[in-house]
C-alpha positions as a Markdown table, in Angstrom:
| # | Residue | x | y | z |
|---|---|---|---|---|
| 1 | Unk | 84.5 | -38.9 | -40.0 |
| 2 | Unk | 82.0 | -36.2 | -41.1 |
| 3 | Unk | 79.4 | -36.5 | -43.3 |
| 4 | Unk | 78.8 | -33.5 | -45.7 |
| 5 | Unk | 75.4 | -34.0 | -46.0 |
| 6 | Unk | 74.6 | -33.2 | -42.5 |
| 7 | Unk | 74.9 | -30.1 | -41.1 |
| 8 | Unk | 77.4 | -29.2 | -38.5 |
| 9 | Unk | 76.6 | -28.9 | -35.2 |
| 10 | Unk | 79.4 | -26.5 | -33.9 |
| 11 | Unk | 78.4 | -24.6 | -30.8 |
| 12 | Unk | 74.9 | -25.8 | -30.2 |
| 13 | Unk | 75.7 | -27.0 | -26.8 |
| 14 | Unk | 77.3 | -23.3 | -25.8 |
| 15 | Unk | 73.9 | -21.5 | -27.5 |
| 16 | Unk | 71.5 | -24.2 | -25.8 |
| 17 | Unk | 72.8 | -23.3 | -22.2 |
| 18 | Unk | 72.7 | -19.5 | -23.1 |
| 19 | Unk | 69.2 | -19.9 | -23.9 |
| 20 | Unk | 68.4 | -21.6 | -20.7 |
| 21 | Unk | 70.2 | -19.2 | -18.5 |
| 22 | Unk | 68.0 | -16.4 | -20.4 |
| 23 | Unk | 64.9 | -17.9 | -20.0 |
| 24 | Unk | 66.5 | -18.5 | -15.7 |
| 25 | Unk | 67.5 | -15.0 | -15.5 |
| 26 | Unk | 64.3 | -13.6 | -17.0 |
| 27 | Unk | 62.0 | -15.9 | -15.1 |
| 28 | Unk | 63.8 | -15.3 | -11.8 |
| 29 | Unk | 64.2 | -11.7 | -12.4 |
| 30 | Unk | 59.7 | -11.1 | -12.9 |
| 31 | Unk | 59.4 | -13.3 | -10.2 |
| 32 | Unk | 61.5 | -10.9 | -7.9 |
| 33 | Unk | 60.0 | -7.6 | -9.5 |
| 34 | Unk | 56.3 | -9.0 | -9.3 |
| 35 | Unk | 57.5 | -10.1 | -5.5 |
| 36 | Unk | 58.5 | -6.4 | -4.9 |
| 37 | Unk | 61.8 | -7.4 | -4.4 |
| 38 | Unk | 64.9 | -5.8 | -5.5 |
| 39 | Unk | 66.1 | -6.8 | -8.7 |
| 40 | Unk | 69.5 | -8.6 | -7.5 |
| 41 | Unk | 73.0 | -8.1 | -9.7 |
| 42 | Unk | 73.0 | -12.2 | -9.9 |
| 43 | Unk | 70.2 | -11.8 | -11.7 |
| 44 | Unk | 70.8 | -9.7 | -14.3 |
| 45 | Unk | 74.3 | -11.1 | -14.8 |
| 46 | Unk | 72.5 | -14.5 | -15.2 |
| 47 | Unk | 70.6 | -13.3 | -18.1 |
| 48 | Unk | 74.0 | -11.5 | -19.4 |
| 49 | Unk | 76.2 | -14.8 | -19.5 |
| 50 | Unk | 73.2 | -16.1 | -21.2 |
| 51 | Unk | 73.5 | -13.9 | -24.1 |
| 52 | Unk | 77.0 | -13.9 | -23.9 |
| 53 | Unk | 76.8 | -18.0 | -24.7 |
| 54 | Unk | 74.2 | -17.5 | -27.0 |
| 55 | Unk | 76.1 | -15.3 | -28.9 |
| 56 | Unk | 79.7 | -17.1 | -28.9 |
| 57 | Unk | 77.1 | -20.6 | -29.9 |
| 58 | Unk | 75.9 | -18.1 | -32.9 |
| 59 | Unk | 79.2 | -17.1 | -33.9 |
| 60 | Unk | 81.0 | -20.4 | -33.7 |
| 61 | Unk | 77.7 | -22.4 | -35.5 |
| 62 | Unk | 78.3 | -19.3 | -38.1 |
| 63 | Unk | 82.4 | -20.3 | -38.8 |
| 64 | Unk | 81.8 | -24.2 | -39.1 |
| 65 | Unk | 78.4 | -23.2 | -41.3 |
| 66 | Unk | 80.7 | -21.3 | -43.8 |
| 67 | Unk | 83.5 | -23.3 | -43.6 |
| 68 | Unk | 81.7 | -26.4 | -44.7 |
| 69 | Unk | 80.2 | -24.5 | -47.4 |
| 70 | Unk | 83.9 | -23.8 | -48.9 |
| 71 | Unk | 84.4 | -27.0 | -48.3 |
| 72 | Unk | 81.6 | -28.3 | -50.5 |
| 73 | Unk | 81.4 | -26.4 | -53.1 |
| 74 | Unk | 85.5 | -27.2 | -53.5 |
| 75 | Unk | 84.3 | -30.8 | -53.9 |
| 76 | Unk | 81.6 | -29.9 | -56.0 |
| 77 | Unk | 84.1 | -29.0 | -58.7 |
| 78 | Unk | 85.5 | -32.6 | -59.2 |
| 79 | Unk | 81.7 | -34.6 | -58.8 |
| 80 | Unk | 79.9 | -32.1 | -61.5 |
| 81 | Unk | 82.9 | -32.3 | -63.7 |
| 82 | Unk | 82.9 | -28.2 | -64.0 |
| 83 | Unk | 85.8 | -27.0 | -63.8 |
């Protein structure tokens, strides 16, 4: 059961691993540059997919964010006594 005092956690996991496959693809990506190396596709689609993850965590911690605020101030109704 949920508590809805604490926050939801909803997509946290997806936007954690987008962040660490942008901070992969960026560090692997100077490395190769400052190596004189040609900047490989794999590289650059690293740091995509990160951003790609980052952004579905964002939008899916969004949704649970606002749908626990309707869901709260629905039960805020009956605990105030306002109607």
């Amino acid at each position: 059961m949920k508590n809805p005092n604490n926050p939801n956690n909803s997509g946290a996991v997806i936007r954690l691993f987008g962040v660490i496959l942008i901070i992969l693809g960026g560090l692997n990506t100077m490395l190769s540059w400052r190596g004189g190396f040609e900047v490989a596709p794999f590289q650059m689609g690293l740091f995509a997919t990160g951003l790609l993850l980052c952004l579905i965590g964002g939008i899916l911690r969004h949704k649970a964010t606002v749908g626990a605020d309707v869901d709260r101030d629905q039960c805020d109704g009956g605990i105030t006594g306002q109607p």
